[in-house]
C-alpha positions as CSV (number, residue, x, y, z in Angstrom):
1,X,39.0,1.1,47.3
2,X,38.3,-1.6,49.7
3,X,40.3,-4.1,49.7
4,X,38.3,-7.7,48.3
5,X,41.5,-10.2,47.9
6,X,40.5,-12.7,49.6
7,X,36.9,-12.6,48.6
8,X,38.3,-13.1,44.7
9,X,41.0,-15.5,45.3
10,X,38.2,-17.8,46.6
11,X,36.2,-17.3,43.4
12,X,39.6,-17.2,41.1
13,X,38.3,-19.9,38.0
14,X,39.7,-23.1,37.5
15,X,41.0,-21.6,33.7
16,X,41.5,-18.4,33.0
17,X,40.3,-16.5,29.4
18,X,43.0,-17.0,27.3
19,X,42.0,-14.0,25.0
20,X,44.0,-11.1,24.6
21,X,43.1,-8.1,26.2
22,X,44.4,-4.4,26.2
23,X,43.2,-2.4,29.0
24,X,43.9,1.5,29.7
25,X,43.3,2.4,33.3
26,X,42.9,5.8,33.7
27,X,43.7,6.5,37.7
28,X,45.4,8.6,39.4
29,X,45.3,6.6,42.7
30,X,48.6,3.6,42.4
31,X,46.8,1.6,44.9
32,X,43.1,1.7,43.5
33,X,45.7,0.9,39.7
34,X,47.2,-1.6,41.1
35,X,43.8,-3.6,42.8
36,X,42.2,-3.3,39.5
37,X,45.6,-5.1,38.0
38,X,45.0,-7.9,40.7
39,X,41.4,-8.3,40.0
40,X,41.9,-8.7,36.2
41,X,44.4,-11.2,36.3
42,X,42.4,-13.8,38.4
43,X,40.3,-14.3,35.7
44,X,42.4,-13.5,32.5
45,X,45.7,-15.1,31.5
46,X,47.5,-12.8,30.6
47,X,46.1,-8.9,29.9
48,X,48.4,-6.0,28.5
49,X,47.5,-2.7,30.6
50,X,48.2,0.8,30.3
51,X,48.3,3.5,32.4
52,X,47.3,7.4,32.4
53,X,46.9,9.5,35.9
54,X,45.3,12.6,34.2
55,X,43.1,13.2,31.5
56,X,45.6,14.6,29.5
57,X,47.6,11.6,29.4
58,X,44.4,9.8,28.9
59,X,44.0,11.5,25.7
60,X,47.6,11.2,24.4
61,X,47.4,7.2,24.3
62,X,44.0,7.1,23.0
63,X,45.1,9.8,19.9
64,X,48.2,7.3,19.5
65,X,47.4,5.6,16.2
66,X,49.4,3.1,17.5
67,X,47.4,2.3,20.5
68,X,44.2,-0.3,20.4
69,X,42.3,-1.0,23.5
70,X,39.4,-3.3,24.5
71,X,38.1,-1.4,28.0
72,X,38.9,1.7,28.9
73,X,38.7,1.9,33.2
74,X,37.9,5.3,34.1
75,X,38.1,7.0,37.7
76,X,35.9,9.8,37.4
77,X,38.1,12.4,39.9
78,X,41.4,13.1,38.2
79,X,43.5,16.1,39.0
80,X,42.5,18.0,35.7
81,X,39.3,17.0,34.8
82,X,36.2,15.0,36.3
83,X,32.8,14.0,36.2
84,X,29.8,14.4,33.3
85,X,33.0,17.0,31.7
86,X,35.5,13.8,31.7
87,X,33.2,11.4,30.5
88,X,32.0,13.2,27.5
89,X,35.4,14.2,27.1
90,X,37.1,10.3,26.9
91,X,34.2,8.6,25.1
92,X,34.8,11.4,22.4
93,X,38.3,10.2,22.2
94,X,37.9,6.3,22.6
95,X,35.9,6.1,19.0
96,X,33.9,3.0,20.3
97,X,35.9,1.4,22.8
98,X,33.9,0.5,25.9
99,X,34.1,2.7,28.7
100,X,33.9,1.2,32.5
101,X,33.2,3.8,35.0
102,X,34.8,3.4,38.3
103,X,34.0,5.8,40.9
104,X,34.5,5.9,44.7
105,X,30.9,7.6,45.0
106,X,27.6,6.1,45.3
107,X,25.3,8.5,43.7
108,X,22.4,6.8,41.3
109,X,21.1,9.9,39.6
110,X,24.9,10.4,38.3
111,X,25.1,6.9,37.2
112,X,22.0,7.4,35.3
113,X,23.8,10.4,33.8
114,X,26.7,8.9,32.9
115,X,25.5,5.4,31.5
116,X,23.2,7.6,29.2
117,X,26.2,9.9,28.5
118,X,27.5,6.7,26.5
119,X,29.5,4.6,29.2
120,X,29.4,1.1,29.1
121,X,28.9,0.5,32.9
122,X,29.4,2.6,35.9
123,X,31.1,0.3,39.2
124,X,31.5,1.5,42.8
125,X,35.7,0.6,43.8
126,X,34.1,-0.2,47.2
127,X,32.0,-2.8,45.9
128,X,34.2,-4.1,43.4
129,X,35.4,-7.6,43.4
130,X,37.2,-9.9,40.4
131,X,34.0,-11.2,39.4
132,X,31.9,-8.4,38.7
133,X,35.0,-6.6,37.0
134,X,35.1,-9.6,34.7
135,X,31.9,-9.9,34.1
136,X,31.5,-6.1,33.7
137,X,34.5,-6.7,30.9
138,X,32.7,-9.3,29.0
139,X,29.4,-7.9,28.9
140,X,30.9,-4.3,27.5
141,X,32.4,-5.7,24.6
142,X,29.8,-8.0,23.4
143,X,27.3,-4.7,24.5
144,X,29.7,-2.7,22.0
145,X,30.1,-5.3,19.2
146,X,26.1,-5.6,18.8
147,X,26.0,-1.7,19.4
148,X,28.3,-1.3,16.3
149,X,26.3,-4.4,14.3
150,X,23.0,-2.2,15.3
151,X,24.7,0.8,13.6
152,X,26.3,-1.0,11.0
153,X,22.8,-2.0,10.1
154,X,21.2,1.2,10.3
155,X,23.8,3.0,8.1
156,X,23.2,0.0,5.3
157,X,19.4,1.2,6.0
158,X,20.2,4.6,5.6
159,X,22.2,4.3,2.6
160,X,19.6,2.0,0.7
161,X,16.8,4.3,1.8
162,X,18.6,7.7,0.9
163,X,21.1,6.7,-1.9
164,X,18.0,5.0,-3.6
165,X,17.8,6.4,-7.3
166,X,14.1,5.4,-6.8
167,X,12.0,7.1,-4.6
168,X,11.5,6.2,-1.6
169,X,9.5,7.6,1.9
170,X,8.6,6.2,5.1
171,X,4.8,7.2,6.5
172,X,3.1,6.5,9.7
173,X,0.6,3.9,9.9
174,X,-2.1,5.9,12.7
175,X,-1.6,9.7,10.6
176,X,-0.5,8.8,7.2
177,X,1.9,11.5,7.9
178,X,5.6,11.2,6.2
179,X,8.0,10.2,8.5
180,X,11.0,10.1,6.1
181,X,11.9,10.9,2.6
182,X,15.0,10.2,0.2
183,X,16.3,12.5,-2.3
184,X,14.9,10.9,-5.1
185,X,11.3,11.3,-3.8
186,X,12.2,15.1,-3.5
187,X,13.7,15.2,-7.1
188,X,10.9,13.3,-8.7
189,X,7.9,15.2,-7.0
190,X,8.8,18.6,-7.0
191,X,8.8,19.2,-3.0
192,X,11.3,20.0,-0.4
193,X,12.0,17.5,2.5
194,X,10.4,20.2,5.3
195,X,7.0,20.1,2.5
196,X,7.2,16.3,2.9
197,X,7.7,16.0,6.1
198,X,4.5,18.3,7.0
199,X,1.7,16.6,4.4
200,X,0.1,13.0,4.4
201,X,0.2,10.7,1.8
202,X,-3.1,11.3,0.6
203,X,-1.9,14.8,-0.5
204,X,0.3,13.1,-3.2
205,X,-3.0,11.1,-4.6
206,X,-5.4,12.4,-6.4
207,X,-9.1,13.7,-5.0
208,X,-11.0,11.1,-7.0
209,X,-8.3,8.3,-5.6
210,X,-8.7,8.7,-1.9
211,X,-11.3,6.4,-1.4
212,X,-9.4,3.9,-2.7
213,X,-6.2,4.7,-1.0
214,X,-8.4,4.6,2.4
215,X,-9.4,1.6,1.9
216,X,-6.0,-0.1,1.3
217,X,-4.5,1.5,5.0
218,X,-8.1,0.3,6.2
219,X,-7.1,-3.3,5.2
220,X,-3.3,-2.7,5.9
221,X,-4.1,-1.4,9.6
222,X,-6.6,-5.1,10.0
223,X,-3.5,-7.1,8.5
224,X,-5.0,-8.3,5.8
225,X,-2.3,-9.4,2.9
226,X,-1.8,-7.1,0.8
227,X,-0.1,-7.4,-2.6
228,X,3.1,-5.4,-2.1
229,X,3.5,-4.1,-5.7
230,X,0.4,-2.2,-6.4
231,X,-0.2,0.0,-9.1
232,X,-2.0,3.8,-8.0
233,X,-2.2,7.3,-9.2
234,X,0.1,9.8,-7.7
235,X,0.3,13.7,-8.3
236,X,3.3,15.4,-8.4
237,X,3.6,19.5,-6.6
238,X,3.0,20.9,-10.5
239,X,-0.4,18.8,-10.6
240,X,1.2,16.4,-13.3
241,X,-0.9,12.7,-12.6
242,X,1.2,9.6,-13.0
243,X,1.5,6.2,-12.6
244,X,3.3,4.3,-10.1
245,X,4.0,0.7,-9.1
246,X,4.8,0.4,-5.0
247,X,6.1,-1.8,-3.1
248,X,5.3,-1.6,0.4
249,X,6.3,-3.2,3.4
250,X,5.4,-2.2,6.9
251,X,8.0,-2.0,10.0
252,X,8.8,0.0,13.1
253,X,10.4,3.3,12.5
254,X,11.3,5.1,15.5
255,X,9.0,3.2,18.0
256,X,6.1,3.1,15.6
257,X,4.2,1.3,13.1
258,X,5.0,2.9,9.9
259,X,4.9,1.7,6.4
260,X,7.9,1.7,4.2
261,X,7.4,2.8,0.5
262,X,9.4,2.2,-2.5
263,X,8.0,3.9,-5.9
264,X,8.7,3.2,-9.5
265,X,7.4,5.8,-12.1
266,X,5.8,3.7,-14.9
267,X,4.0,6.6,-16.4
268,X,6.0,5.9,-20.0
269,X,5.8,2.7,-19.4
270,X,2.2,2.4,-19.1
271,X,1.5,4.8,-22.4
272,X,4.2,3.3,-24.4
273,X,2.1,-0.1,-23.8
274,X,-0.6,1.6,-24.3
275,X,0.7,2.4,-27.9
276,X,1.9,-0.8,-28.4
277,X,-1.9,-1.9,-28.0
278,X,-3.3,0.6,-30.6
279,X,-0.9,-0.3,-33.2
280,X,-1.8,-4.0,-32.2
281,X,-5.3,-3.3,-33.0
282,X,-4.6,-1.0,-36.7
283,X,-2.9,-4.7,-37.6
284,X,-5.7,-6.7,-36.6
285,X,-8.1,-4.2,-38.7
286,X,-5.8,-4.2,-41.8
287,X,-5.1,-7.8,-41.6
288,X,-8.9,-8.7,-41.7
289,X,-9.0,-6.3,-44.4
290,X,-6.6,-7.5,-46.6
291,X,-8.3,-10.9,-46.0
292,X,-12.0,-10.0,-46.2
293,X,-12.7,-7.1,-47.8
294,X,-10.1,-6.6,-50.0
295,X,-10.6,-9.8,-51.9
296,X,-14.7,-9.4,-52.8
297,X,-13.4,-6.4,-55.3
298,X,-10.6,-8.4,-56.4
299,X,-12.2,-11.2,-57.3
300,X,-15.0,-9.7,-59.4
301,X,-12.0,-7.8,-61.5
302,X,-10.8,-11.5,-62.1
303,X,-13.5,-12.8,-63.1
304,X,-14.4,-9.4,-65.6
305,X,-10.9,-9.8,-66.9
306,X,-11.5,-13.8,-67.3
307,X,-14.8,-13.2,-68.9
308,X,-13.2,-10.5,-71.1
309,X,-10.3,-12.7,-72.4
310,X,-12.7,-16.0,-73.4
311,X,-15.8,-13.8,-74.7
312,X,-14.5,-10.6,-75.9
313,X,-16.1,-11.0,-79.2
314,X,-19.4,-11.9,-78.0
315,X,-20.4,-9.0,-76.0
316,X,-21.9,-7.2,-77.9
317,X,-24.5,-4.2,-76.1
318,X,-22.9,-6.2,-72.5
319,X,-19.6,-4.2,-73.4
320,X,-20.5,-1.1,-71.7
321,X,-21.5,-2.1,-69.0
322,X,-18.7,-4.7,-67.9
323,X,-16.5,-1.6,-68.6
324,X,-18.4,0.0,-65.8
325,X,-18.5,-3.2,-63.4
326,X,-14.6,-3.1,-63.8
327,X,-14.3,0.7,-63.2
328,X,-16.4,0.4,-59.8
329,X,-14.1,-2.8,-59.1
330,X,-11.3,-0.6,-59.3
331,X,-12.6,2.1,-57.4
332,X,-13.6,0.1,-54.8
333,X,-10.4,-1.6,-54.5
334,X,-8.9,2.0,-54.4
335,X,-10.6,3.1,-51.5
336,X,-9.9,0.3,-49.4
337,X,-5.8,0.6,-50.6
338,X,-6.6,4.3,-49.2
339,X,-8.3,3.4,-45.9
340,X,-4.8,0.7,-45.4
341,X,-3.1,3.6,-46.0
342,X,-4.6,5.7,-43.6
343,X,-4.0,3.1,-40.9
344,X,-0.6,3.0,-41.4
345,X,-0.3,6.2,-41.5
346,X,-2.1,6.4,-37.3
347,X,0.7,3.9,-37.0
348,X,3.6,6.0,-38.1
349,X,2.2,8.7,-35.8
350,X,1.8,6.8,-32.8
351,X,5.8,5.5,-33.6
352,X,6.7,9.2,-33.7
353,X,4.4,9.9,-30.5
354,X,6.2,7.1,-28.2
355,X,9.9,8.0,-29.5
């Protein structure tokens, strides 16, 4: 490693980062170890550092439960293991920490390699100066704490979307295709994930639906509002047609525009309302009943009985026949008790129907 003293003495800061850092410098080289001390403590107070000259020690302080670090330095030529092999071999045992590369080698397909390999940076020693190692320091750590809030994030995502007890599927915006699909989904309509995941969403609607369904994306794709609980038709894998109410949001999934799907089955809902409705409308019909029809019959009977009880003795050859306008009276008034009867009776069976 060249040697840059002077160059970072001149740009040493006026105060130094008070924070606490724990560094493990994995190098086998003391000099190239202790330059890499120097250039840290120009611009940070006071940092803790370890040391490991071989991968194997590298890997005894970083399974040390006792151990936390905030960078990992690592020279990527160390007497028992180097290169890709090393890198994939420390980042598997740092569990998030940052990982700086150093290397003595300039070689940019490699770096590619190893920043997409998961390290955090990749530095040339020969190029390396207090500065940059700072700087490099600073932007690893806030790189890995908005890597872990990104993931973080996703997992909540994840967990909403496939712990869901409702179901729940992601679909492309330009196919229709499902992109994803929760359990709940697969429970509640009868197909695997690998069905799912080969169909569109118009081959959960039925025939006579389409239409409609094509217009909505139509408007959806033009970014028109759309109300995001809607009520539709979906059929399950046995052919069983039911009712839904979706809420739908659109977002990016996996670099496209995709459309994010939450369903609730309101199938029972929608017939026990239904039900509710009919036996709302048997009231209404033996309520105006009871007030209309019933009292014509009832009327005449008290008005027969009336007449009876102030005239009796009068009636003479009329007898006969108010016997028979109180005995059609009464007939009449049992046939409407009978129809009343009958309508409760629907309403008893649509009670039985819904429970």
């Amino acid at each position: 490693m060249a040697d840059h003293r002077k160059t970072s003495q001149e740009l040493r800061p006026m105060r130094k980062d008070e924070k606490t850092y724990n560094f493990l410098i994995v190098e086998d080289n003391l000099g190239d170890y202790i330059l890499i001390e120097e250039y840290l403590t120009d611009y940070i107070l006071d940092p803790k550092f370890q040391r490991a000259e071989t991968f194997q020690e590298a890997r005894n302080l970083l399974n040390d439960s006792n151990q936390r670090f905030d960078i990992i330095f690592l020279d990527l030529s160390l007497p028992d293991l180097s290169g890709e092999d090393l890198i994939v071999s420390v980042i598997e045992f740092a569990k998030g920490c940052p990982v700086i590369a150093l290397t003595g080698f300039s070689d940019l397909d490699f770096s590619i390699r190893s920043l997409s390999l998961g390290v955090s940076d990749y530095l040339l020693k020969d190029e390396l100066t207090s500065i940059i190692l700072y700087k490099s320091i600073i932007y690893s750590i806030q790189r890995s704490k908005f890597t872990d809030q990104i993931q973080k994030s996703e997992k909540r995502y994840s967990d909403l979307f496939h712990l869901s007890p409702l179901p729940m599927w992601v679909y492309g915006l330009d196919d229709l295709k499902f992109l994803d699909i929760n359990q709940a989904a697969i429970n509640h309509y009868g197909y695997s994930e690998d069905e799912f995941l080969k169909m569109k969403i118009s081959e959960i609607r039925p025939p006579e639906d389409i239409i409609l369904m094509e217009q909505a994306v139509s408007a959806f794709k033009r970014g028109e509002i759309y109300h995001p609980k809607s009520v539709f038709r979906h059929k399950k894998k046995n052919g069983e047609i039911i009712m839904v109410e979706a809420t739908i949001n659109q977002l990016h999934f996996n670099g496209r525009n995709a459309v994010l799907v939450l369903v609730n089955d309101i199938t029972e809902r929608t017939r026990y309302v239904e039900t509710i409705e009919k036996q709302n409308q048997t009231f209404r019909e033996i309520a105006w009943i009871q007030s209309h029809v019933v009292r014509a019959p009832l009327a005449r009977l008290l008005g027969l009985v009336n007449l009876m009880e102030t005239d009796l003795e009068d009636l003479g050859e009329d007898r006969p026949n108010l016997i028979r306008h109180i005995k059609d009276s009464a007939f009449e008034l049992d046939q409407i008790i009978r129809d009343i009867s009958k309508k409760s009776e629907n309403i008893e069976r649509l009670d039985s129907y819904e429970s």
